[in-house]
N, C-alpha and C positions, 0 to 999 in steps of 0.2 A: 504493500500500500504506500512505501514512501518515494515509488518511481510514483505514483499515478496522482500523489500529493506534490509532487513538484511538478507533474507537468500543468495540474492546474495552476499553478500559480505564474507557468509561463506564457498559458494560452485563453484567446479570449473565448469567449462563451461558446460561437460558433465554431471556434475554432475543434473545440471542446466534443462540441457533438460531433462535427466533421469527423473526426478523427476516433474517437472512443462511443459513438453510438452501436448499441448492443453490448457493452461491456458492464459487468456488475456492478461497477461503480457510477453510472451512467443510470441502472433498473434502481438501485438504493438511493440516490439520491431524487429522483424523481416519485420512488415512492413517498419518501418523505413529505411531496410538496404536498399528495393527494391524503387528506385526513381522513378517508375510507381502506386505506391500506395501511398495516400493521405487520411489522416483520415481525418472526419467531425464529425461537431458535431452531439450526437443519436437522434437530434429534425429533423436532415436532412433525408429525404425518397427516395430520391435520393440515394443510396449507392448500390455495388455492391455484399459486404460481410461485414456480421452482427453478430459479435461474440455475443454470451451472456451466459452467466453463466447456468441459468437455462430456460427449456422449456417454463415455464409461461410466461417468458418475450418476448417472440415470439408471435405476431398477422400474422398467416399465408392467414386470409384474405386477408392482406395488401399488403402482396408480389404483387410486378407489374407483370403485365405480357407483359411491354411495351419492358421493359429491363433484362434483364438476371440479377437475384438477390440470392444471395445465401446466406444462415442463417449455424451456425454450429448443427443446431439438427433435426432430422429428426417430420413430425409429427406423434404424436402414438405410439413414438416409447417406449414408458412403455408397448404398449404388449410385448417386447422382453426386458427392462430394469428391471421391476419387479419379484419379485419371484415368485408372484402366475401366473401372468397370463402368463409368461415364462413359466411354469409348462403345462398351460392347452393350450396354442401355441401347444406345442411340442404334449400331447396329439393328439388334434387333428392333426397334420403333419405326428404322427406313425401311426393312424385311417386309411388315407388317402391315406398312402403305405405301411400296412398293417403289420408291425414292432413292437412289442414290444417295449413301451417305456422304460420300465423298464431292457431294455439290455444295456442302455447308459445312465443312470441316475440310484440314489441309490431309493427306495422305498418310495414316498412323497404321498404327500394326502394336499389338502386344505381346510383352513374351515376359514368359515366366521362368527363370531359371531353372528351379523345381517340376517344372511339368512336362508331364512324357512327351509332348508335343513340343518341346521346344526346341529342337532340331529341324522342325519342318517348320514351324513358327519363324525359326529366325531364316532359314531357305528362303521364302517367301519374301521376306524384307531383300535378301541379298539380289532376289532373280530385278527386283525394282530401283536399287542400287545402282547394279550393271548396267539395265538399260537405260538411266538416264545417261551415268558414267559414259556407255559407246555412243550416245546419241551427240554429248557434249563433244565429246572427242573429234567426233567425226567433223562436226560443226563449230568448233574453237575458234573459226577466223570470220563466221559470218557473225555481221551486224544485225539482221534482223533474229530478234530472239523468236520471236514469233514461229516462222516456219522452223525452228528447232526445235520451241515445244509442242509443234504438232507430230513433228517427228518423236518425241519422247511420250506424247500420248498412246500414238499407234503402236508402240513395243509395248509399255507397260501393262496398257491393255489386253494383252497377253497372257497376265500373270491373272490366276485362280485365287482370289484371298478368301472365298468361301472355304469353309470347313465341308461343303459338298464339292462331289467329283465334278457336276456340271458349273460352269460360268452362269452365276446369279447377278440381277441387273443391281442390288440394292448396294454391293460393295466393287464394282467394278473399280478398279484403279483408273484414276484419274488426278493432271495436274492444272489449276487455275493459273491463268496469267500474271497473277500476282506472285506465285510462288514459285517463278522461275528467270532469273535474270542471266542463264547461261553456267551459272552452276549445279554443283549437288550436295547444297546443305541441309543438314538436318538439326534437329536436336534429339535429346536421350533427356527421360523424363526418371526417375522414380518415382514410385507411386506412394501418393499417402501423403507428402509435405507440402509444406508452403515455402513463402519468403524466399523462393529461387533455390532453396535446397534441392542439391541432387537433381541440377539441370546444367548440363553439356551441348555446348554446340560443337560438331562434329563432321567434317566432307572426306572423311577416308575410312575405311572399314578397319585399319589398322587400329586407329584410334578409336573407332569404337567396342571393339573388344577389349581393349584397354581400360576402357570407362567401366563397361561391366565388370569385368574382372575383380577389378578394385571396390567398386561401390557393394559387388556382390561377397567379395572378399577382408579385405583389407581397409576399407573405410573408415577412418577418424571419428571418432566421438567428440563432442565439443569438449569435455573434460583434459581430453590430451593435445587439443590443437598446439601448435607451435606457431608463439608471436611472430607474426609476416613482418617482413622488411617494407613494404611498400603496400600501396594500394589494389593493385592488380591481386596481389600474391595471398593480401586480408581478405577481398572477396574471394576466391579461389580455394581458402580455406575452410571458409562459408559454407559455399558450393557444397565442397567436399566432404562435409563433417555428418552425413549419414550413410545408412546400410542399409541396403533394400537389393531381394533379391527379383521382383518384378519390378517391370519396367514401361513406358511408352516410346517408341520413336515414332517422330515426326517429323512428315517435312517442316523444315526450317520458311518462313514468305520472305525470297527474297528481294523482295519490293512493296515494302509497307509504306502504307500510309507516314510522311512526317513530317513534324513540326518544324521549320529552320534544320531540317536534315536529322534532326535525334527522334528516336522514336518516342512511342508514350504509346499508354494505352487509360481504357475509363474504368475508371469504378464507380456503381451504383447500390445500394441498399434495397433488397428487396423483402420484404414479410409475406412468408406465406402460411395461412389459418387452418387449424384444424380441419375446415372447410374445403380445402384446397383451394381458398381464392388468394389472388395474387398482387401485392400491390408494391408498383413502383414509386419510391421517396423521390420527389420533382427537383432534388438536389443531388449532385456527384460531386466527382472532381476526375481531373485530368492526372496521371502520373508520367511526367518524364523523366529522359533519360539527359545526363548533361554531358554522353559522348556523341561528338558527329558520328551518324550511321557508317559503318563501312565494311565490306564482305570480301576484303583481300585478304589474304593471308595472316599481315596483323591481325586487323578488325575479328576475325573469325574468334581468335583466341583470348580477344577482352568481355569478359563477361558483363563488364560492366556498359558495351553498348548494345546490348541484345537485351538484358532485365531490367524491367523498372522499377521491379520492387523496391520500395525505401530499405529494407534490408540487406540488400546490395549496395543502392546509389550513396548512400550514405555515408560510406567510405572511398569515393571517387573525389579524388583532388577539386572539382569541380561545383563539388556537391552544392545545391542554392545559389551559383551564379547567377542563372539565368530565371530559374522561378524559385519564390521563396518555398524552400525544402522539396524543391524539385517537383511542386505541385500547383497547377490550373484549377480553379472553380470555371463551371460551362459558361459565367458570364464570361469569364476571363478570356476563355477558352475563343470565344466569338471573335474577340478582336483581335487574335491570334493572327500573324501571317509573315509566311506564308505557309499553307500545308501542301504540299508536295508529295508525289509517289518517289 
């Protein structure tokens, strides 16, 4: 409580919600304003709304069903919080009406270290690999990226990412214009964290066995990190300071949307009820990055211009140059310019 005791006393009210909305400290203090609510102590089973941090700390057995009780976390709800199985949700939902999943997501594939299928799991990724890899190749000196990525359509399309023998239309491999600028980058996900942990970006197969090996092997605990010499080497540490043996790769977009050349992406607040209704908060913010974008060889290997996370940026020489704590409100945002592909 006395990290969250100082930050009130650094930030103003909105700044306050902005940033610490849904957090306990946020649900307690507003209970307080409302004289119809009355906290107790958490031995008490009696209560009517049960804040907690993390889902584990929820016994959804327990819930009464004498009284109207309500918990902040849905249950299960890591099939749609996690990356992989957010992945194969969606799958199966495009299966199901018949859609292309790969017309609203970039090119992923899951594998599990542990699962018998993980040889033909990761097969699939490589056969997708190659054929952009020979398509680039092939096409390394033309300027139009375009008739290259039609050529890396027509090969990938090729490849089977059904778990059926027959080619199904809902996962067919496909690449959007955005997510090809004449290379083959990707990224490597583990599944389960936040704050940019255990995300690598990646354009060689070398290195990404590399990645796995490690994250699935040999991965750092925060408890033993070793103080980085520099900024790069602080995030990197970051990065690297989990163990997970499932994973996501993804293609990498490389032609995003961006701000004065750095990327950024939004964050929005959403509630959704018991009910399953869904309501969007008419308030965000914008998170940049304060590296110029770049996908050469350096660019590839700074993680700090591909994450926006504040958890990352926050340790870039650069951090709050350009916006205060590397952060837009969408008024802000409006009179932003220029945004550039």
């Amino acid at each position: 409580f006395f990290f969250f005791f100082f930050f009130f006393k650094q930030k103003t009210a909105y700044e306050m919600l902005r940033s610490l909305v849904g957090s306990e400290m946020c649900i307690r203090d507003r209970g307080r304003r409302m004289e119809y609510w009355r906290e107790v102590p958490s031995s008490n089973f009696m209560y009517h709304f049960k804040w907690m941090p993390f889902l584990k700390a929820v016994n959804f057995d327990q819930l009464s069903y004498c009284q109207k009780q309500m918990v902040n976390h849905f249950e299960f709800h890591h099939e749609i919080t996690t990356k992989d199985l957010l992945f194969k949700n969606l799958m199966t939902y495009s299966e199901l009406n018949k859609i292309n999943v790969f017309d609203y997501v970039p090119l992923t594939f899951v594998i599990d270290v542990d699962s018998q299928t993980y040889t033909q799991d990761f097969a699939k990724f490589t056969q997708c690999y190659d054929a952009i890899a020979a398509a680039t190749e092939n096409n390394k000196n033309a300027e139009d990226h375009k008739q290259c990525l039609k050529l890396v359509n027509t090969k990938i399309q090729q490849v089977n990412l059904s778990r059926e023998r027959r080619m199904v239309s809902h996962c067919r491999p496909k690449l959007a214009e955005t997510h090809f600028a004449g290379k083959n980058i990707w990224l490597l996900k583990a599944t389960g964290f936040n704050r940019g942990r255990g995300v690598s970006v990646f354009d060689s197969m070398e290195k990404l066995k590399s990645l796995i090996h490690f994250y699935s092997e040999f991965a750092e605990t925060p408890g033993n990190l070793v103080k980085a010499e520099n900024a790069d080497e602080q995030i990197q540490s970051l990065i690297m300071s989990v163990k997970s043996r499932t994973f996501v790769i993804q293609k990498y977009i490389e032609r995003p949307l961006l701000i004065h050349n750095r990327k950024f992406d939004i964050r929005v607040w959403v509630l959704v009820t018991h009910e399953m209704k869904v309501y969007f908060f008419k308030e965000g913010y914008i998170r940049t990055s304060c590296s110029e974008y770049s996908i050469d060889e350096e660019g590839i290997n700074r993680v700090g211009v591909h994450l926006t996370n504040n958890a990352v940026q926050k340790y870039c020489q650069q951090y709050g140059e350009f916006e205060d704590g590397n952060q837009l409100s969408f008024a802000e945002f409006q009179v932003v310019s220029p945004v550039t592909e």
